[in-house]
C-alpha positions in Angstrom: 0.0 0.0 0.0 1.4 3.5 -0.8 2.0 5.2 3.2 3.5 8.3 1.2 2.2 12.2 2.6 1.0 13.4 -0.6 0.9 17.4 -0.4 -1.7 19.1 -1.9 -2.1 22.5 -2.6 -3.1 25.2 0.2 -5.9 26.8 -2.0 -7.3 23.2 -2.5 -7.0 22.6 1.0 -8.9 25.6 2.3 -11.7 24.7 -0.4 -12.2 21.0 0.5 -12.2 21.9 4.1 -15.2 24.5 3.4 -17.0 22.1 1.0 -16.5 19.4 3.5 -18.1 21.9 6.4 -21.1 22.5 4.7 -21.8 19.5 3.6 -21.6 20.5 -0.2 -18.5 18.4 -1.5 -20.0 16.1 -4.1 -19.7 15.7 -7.6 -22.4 15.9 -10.5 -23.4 12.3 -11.6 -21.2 12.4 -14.8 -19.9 10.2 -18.1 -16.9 9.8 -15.4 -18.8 8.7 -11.9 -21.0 6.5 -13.8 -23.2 5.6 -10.7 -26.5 4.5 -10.9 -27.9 7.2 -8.9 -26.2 11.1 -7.4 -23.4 10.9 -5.4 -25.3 12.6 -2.8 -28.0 9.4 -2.7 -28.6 9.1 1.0 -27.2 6.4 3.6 -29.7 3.5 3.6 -29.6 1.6 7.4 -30.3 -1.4 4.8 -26.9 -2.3 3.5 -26.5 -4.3 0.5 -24.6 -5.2 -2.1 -25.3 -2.2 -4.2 -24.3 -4.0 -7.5 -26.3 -7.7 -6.8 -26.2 -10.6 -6.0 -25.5 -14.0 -7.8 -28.6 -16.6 -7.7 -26.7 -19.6 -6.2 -24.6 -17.3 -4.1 -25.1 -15.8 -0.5 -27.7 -12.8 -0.3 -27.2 -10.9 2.6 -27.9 -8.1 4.0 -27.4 -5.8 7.6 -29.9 -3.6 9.0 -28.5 -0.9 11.2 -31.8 -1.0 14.1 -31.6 -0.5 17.7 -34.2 -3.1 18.5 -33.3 -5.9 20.2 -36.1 -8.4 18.7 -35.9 -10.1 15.2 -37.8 -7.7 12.6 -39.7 -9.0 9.6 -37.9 -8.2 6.3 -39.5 -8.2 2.4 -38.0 -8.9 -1.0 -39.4 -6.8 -3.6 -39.1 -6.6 -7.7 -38.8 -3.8 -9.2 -42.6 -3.6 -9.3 -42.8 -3.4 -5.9 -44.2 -7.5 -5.8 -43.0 -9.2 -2.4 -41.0 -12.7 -3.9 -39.4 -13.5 -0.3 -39.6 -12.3 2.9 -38.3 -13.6 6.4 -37.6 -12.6 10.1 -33.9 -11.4 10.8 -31.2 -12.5 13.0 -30.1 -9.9 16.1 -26.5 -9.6 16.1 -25.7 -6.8 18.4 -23.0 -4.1 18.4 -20.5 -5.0 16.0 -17.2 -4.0 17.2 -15.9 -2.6 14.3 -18.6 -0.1 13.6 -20.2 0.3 16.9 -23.9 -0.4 14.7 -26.2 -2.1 16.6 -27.3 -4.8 13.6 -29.5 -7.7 12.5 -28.7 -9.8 9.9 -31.5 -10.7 6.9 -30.6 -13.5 4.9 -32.9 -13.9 1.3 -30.0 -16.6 0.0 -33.1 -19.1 -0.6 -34.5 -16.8 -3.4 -32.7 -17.8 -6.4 -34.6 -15.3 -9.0 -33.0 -13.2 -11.7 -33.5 -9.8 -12.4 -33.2 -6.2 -11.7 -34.2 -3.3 -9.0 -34.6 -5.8 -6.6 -35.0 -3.6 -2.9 -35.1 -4.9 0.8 -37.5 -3.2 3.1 -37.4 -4.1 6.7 -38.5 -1.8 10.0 -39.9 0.8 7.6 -36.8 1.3 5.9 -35.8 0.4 2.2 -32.4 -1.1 0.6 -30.9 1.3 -2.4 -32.3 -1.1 -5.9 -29.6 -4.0 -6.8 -29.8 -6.7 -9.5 -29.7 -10.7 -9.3 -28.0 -12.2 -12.2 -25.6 -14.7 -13.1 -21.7 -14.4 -12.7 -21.0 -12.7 -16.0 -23.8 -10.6 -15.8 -23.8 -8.6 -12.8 -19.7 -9.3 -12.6 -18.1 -9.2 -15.9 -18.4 -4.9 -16.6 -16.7 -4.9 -13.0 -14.1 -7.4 -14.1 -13.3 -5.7 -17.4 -13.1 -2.2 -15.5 -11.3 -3.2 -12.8 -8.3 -4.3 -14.7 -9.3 -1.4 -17.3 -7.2 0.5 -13.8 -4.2 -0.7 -14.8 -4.4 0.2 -18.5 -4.9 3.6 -17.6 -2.2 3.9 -14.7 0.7 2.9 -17.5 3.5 4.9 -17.8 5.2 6.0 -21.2 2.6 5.0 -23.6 -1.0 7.1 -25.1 -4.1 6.1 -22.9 -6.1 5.9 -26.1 -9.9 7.4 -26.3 -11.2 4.4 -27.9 -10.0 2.1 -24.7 -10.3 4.2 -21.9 -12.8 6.8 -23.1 -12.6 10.6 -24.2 -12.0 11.7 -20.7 -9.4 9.9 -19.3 -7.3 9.7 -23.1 -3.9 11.9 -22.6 -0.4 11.8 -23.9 2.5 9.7 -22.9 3.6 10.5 -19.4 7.6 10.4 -18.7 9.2 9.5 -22.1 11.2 12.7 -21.5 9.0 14.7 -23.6 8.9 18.4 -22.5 8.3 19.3 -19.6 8.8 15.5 -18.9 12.4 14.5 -17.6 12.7 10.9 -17.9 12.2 8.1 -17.3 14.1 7.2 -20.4 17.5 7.8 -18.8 17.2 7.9 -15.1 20.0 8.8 -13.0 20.3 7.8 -9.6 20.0 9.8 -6.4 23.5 10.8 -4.8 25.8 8.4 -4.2 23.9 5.7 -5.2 25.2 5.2 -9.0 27.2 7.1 -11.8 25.3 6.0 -14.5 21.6 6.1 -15.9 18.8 3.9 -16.4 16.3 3.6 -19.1 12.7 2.6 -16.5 10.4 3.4 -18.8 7.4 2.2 -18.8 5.6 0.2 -15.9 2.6 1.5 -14.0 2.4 4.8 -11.9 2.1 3.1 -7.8 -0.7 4.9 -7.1 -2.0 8.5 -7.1 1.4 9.8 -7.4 3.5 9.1 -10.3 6.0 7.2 -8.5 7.1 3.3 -9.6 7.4 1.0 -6.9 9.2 -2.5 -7.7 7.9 -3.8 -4.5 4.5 -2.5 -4.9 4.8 -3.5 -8.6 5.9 -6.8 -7.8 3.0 -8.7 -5.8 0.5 -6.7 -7.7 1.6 -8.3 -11.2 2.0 -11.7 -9.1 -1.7 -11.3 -8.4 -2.8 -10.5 -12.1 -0.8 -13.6 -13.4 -2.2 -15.3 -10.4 -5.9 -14.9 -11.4 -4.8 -16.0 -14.7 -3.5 -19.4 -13.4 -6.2 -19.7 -11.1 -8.5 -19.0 -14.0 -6.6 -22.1 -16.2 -6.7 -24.7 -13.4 -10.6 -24.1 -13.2 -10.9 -24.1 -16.8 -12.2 -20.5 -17.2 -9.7 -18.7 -18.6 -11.0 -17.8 -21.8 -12.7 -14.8 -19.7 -9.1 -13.5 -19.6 -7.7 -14.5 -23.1 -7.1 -12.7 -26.4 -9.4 -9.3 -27.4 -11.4 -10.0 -23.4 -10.0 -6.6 -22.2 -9.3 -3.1 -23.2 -5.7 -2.8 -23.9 -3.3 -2.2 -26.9 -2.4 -6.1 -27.4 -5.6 -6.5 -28.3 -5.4 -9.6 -31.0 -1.8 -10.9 -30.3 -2.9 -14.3 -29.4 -1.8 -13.9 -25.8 -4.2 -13.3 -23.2 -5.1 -9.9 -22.3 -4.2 -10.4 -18.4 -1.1 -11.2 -19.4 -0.7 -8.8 -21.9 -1.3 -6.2 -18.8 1.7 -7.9 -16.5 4.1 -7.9 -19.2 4.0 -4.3 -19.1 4.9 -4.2 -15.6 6.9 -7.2 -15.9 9.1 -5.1 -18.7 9.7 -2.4 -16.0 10.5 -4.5 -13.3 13.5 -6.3 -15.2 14.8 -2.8 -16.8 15.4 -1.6 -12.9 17.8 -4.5 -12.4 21.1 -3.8 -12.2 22.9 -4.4 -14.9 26.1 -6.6 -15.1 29.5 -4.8 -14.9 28.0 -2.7 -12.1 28.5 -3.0 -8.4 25.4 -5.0 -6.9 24.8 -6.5 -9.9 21.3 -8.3 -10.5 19.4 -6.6 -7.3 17.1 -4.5 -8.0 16.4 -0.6 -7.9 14.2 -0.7 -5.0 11.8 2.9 -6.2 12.2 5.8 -8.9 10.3 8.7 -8.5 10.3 12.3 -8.6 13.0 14.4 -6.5 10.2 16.7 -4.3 6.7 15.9 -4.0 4.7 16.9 -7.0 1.3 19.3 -6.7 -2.0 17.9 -7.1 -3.3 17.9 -9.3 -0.5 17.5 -12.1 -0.8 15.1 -15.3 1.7 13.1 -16.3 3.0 14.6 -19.3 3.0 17.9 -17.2 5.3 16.5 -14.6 8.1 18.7 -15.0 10.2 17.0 -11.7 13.5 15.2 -12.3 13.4 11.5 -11.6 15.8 9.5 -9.9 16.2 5.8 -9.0 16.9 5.2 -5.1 19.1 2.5 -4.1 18.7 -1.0 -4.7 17.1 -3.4 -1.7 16.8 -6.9 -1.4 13.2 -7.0 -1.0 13.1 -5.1 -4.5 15.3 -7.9 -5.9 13.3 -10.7 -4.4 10.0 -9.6 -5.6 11.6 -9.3 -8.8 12.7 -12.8 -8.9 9.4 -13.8 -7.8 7.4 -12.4 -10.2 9.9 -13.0 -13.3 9.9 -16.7 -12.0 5.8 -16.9 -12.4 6.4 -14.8 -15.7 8.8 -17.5 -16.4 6.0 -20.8 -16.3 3.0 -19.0 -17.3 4.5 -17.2 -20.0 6.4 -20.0 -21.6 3.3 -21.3 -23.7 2.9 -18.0 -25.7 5.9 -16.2 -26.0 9.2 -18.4 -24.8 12.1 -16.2 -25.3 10.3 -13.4 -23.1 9.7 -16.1 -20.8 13.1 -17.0 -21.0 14.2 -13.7 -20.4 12.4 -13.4 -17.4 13.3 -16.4 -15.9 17.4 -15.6 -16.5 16.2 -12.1 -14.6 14.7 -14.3 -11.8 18.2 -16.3 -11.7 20.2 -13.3 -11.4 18.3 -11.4 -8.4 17.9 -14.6 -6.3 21.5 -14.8 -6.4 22.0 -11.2 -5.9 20.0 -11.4 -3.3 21.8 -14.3 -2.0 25.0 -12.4 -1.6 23.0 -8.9 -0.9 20.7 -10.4 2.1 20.8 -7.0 4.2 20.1 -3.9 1.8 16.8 -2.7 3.5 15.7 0.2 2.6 15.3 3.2 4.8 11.7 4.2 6.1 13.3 7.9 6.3 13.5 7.4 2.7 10.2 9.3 1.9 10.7 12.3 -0.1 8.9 12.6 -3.8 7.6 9.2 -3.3 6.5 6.8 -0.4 9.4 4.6 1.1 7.9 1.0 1.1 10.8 0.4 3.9 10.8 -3.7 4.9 13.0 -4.5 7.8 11.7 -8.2 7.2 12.5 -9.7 3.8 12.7 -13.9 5.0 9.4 -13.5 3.4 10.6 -12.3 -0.1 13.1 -15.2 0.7 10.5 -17.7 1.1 8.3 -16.4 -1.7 10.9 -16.3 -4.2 12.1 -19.6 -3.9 8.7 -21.1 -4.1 8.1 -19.4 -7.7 11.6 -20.3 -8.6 11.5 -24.1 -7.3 7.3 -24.1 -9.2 8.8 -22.9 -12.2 12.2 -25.1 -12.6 11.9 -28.2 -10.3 15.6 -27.5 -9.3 16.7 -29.1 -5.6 18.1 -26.0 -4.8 15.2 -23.3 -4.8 13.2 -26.5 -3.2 15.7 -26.6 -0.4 15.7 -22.7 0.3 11.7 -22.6 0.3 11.1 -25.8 2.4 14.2 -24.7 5.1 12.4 -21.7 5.3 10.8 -20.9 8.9 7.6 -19.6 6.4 7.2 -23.2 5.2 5.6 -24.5 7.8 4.4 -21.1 10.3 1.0 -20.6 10.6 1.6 -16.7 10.4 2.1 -16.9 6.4 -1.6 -17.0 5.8 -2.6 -14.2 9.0 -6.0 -12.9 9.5 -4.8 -9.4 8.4 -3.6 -10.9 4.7 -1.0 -10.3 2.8 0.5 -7.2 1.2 3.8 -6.0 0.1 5.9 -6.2 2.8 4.2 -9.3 3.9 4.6 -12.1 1.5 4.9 -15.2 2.7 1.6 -15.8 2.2 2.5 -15.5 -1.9 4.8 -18.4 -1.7 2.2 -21.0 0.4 -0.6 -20.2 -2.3 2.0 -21.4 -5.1 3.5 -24.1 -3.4 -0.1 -25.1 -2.4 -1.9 -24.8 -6.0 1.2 -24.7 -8.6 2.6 -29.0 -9.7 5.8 -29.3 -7.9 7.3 -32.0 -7.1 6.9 -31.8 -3.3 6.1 -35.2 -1.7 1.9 -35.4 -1.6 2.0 -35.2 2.1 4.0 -32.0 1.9 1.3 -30.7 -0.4 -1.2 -31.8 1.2 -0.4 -30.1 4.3 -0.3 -26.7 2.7 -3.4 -27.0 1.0 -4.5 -28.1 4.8 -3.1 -24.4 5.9 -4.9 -22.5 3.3 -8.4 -24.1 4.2 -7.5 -23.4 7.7 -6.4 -19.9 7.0 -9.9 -19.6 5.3 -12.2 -21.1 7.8 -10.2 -18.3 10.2 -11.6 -15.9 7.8 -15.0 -17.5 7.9 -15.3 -17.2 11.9 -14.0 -13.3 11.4 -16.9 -12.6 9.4 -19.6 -15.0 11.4 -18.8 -13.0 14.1 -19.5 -10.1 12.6 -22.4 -7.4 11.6 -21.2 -6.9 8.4 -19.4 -10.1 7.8 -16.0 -8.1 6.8 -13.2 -10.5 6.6 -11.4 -8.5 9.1 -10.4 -8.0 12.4 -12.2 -4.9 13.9 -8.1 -4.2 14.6 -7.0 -4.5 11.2 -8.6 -1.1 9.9 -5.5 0.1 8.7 -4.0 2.0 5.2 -5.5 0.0 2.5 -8.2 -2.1 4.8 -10.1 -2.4 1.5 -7.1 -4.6 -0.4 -6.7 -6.4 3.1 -10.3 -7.4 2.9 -9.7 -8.3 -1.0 -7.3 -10.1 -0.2 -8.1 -12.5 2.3 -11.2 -13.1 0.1 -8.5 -14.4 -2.6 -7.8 -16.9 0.2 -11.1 -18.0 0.2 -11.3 -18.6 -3.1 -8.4 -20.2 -3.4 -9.4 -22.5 -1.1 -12.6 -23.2 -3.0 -10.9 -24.3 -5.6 -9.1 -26.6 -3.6 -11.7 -28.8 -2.3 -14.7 -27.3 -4.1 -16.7 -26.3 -0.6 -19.6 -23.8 -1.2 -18.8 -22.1 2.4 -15.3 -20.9 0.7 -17.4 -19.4 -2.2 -19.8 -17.7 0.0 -16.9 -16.0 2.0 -15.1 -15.0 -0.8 -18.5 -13.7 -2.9 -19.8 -11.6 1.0 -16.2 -9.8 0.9 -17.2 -8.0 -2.5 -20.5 -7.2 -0.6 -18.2 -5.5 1.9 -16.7 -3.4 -0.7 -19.7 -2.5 -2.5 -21.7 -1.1 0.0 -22.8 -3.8 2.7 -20.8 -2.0 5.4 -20.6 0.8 8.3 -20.5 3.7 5.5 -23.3 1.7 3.0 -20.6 3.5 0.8 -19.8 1.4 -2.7 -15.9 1.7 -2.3 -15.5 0.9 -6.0 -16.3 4.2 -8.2 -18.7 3.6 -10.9 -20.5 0.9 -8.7 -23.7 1.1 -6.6 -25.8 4.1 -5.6 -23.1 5.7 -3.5 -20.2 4.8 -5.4 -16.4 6.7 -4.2 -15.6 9.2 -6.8 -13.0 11.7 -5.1 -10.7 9.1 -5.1 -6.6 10.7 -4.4 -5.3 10.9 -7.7 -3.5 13.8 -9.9 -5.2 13.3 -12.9 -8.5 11.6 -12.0 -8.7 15.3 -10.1 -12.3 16.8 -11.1 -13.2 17.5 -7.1 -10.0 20.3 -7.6 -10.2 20.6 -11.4 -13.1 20.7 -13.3 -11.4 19.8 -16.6 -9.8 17.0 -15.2 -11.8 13.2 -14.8 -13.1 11.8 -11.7 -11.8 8.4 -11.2 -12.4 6.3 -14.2 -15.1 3.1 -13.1 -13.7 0.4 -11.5 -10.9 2.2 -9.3 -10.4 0.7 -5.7 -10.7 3.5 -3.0 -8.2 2.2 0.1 -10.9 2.4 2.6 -11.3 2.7 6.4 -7.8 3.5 7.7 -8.3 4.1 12.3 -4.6 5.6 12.1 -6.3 8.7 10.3 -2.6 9.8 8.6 -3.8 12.7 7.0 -5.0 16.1 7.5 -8.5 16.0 5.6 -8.7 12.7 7.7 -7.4 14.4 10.8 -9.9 17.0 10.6 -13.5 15.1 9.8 -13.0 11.8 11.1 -12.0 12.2 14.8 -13.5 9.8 17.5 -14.3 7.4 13.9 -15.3 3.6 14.6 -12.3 2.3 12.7 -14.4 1.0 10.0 -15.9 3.8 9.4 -12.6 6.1 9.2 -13.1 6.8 5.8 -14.0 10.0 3.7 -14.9 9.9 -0.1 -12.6 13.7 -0.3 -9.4 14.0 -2.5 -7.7 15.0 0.3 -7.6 12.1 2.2 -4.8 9.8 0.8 -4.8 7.7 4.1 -8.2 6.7 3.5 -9.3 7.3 -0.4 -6.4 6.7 -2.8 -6.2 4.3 -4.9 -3.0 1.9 -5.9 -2.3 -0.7 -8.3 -1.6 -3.7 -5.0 -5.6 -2.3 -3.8 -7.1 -3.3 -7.8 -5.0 -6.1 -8.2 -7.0 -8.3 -5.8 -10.3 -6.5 -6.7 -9.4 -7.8 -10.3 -8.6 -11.1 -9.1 -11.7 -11.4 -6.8 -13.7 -10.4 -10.0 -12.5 -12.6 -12.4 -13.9 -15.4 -9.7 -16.9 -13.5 -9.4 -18.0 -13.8 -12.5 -17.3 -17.1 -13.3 
């Protein structure tokens, strides 16, 4: 997750606070906030799903009610016909959110359609839909990873794929005002020599290029991709499925998407003949801090690459490992180069076990500082030993204190400085050649890790896969997350109750919490759309977009590391420490590692 202090300026500062005062700070249902309704719909107590619900899936929803007695709940069609009703379940003060809730559960109903509401205690739901996987899941899919398409760096975002309002020139290919990132030098004392980085995605709503942050979050894209082909549904994610230049190449779009990334992450690998040859760049970014909001092509900054880490180089050789095996069917010598990449920084990395990098390291860009990196350890020998087989990557992964500690699979998740959790998933899913007991027990540890989940959320009033404690910068790719664990361990052993949990963590993010705020812009009646971001600006610039549909907010952060967040939110419930204001970057930016899971989740989704 980014924890960077994005500035913004003072004049937009004084004017969000005022708007935020009175109330007024919303923005016009546009082309670019696509909800279904105003911004400013109000706050049902009913919270649902504001997209739908799947027919064979869990359909739940919480009623915020003081009473202490069940209440009698209706189903209604969009003509206002009753097709279920039912008594709900009291479930008390939920921790997280301090609501006093009841649960009502219409999973027995397994019609189609759409404007469905739920009316309970005089009160009525905001309209959502019941349809099949591809229906009510595949536009959210497509625009979800449509996020990353539009967050590249150093290529057009063209209007016929992203749409006339988010189209703009190439950002960083050293066009004027641009200063890189075509030849990069490095911050002082670092290097004496430059680097051409181009390309990648920008982190988050900064223009800055993470290789940690970039690493898990193309680990997860090829991930839902080899998900996708063990369950047989990956045509959903082949050639000409998504909206990306590579349209027609006869690989699959996903991939398509990674290899962009993928291409970034080996080009900030030191190169041979240099000292610390074959780690890895750890960040480059801008020198200061840039203003929001500023587009891409306007950045007028120098860049600079900051010193190489070892958890940089590890994720690299993690993800150019994957690259390696799932890439090999459709283009070998790229996955050849990636897996000589892969090679290189594990043994870099090898001889290079201590460069951390500094969390004091924060200027221009965030500092991603790990002080922990037997986890990259871990995770990069179990991509390495997946993809070749060899003794030696086996060794590393199975001496590993990660191999066998229940802590890998934690009921916070994973993220990028916590990765362990990468290297169980492929060890547990991926052929190796691993005795079957050995396998067996991992795939044991990611059930377990999932039924965890399941009694989070059972204990819960909005069924959030979540400690009430783990409300924290980017609670919303936490939650996403651990749903991915879920569903991975559906696909393990094929148990419905894996499904369900996985499927009630999108409810979470799509309005069936504290907030009955759709986190997901674009999506439900009270969809985010002031997401932080210095193009998708429009709250500060009217000529700029708002967040283009599909875009992650980070959601309910209890640390409140911001001013905007500072200001509004004190005294918050930690899940409900969120506010839908450009301002607030602890709580509403978005970042490629937050839509990487949402795109995974998704792709599940609609299958």
């Amino acid at each position: 997750m980014p924890v960077h202090a994005l500035p913004f300026t003072a004049a937009a500062t004084l004017a969000s606070a005022a708007l935020l005062v009175t109330g007024l700070l919303t923005t016009p249902a546009t082309a670019e906030t696509t909800g279904t309704a105003s911004a400013t719909a109000a706050t049902s107590a009913i919270r649902t799903n504001q997209l739908g619900y799947l027919p064979d899936g869990p359909k739940r929803a919480t009623l915020v009610s003081p009473s202490t007695s069940p209440l009698n709940w209706q189903l209604r069609n969009a003509s206002g016909t009753v097709v279920a009703s039912g008594s709900t379940t009291v479930r008390g003060t939920d921790a997280a959110s301090r609501d006093t809730t009841q649960l009502a559960d219409f999973s027995s109903y397994t019609g189609t359609g759409s404007g469905y509401t739920l009316a309970a205690d005089g009160r009525t739901s905001h309209p959502f839909d019941i349809k099949t996987g591809t229906q009510l899941y595949g536009g959210l899919r497509s625009d979800a990873m449509s996020f990353f398409y539009q967050q590249r760096s150093g290529i057009p975002i063209e209007a016929s794929l992203a749409g006339a309002a988010y189209a703009r020139p190439a950002g960083h290919l050293g066009v004027a005002p641009n200063k890189g990132d075509t030849s990069v030098p490095c911050q002082a004392g670092v290097c004496d020599y430059s680097r051409d980085v181009r390309g990648g995605w920008y982190d988050a709503g900064d223009h800055g290029k993470y290789v940690v942050n970039g690493g898990i979050s193309t680990w997860l894209l090829v991930n839902s991709f080899e998900r996708a082909r063990r369950a047989g549904t990956d045509a959903a994610l082949g050639d000409s499925t998504l909206r990306v230049p590579e349209r027609g190449n006869r690989v699959p779009d996903v991939l398509d998407e990674a290899r962009w990334e993928l291409d970034f992450l080996m080009r900030m690998q030191v190169p041979e003949g240099k000292p610390l040859a074959g780690t890895a760049f750890h960040k480059m970014h801008d020198a200061a801090w840039t203003a929001i909001p500023t587009r891409p092509e306007q950045d007028a900054q120098q860049r600079e690459l900051h010193r190489p880490s070892t958890a940089a180089t590890l994720n690299l050789a993690a993800a150019a490992a994957q690259c390696a095996r799932v890439f090999a069917p459709y283009d070998a010598a790229f996955a050849a180069r990636c897996l000589d990449s892969a090679r290189r920084a594990w043994t870099a990395a090898r001889a290079n076990p201590s460069l951390l990098a500094p969390d004091s390291d924060g200027t221009g860009g965030g500092a991603y500082s790990d002080a922990t990196v037997s986890d990259e350890f871990y995770w990069a020998a179990s991509e390495l030993y997946a993809t070749t087989g060899q003794a030696a990557y086996r060794d590393a992964a199975t001496s590993s204190p990660w191999h066998t500690s229940a802590d890998a699979l934690s009921s916070f998740g994973f993220g990028w400085a916590d990765t362990a959790a990468l290297g169980r998933l492929t060890l547990a899913t991926a052929p190796t050649g691993l005795p079957a007991a050995e396998t067996a027990r991992l795939r044991t540890s990611v059930t377990t890790a999932a039924d965890r989940h399941l009694a989070t959320m059972s204990g819960q009033g909005y069924a959030t896969p979540l400690p009430a404690s783990g409300y924290v910068w980017g609670s919303n790719g936490q939650v996403a997350n651990n749903a991915i664990v879920m569903a991975t361990a559906y696909g393990l052993t094929g148990q419905q109750r894996y499904r369900a949990g996985a499927l009630e963590s999108l409810d979470y993010l799509l309005g069936r919490n504290a907030l009955g705020q759709s986190y997901i812009s674009g999506y439900g009646e009270q969809p985010s759309h002031n997401q932080h971001h210095r193009f998708w600006a429009h709250q500060l610039d009217a000529s700029l977009p708002s967040p283009p549909a599909g875009s992650l907010a980070g959601g309910p952060n209890a640390s409140l590391q911001d001013p905007v967040a500072q200001e509004h939110l004190s005294g918050c419930a930690p899940a409900a420490c969120y506010i839908d204001d450009i301002g607030s970057y602890s709580t509403n930016e978005v970042a490629v590692n937050w839509n990487a899971p949402l795109a995974w989740l998704t792709q599940f989704a609609a299958e």
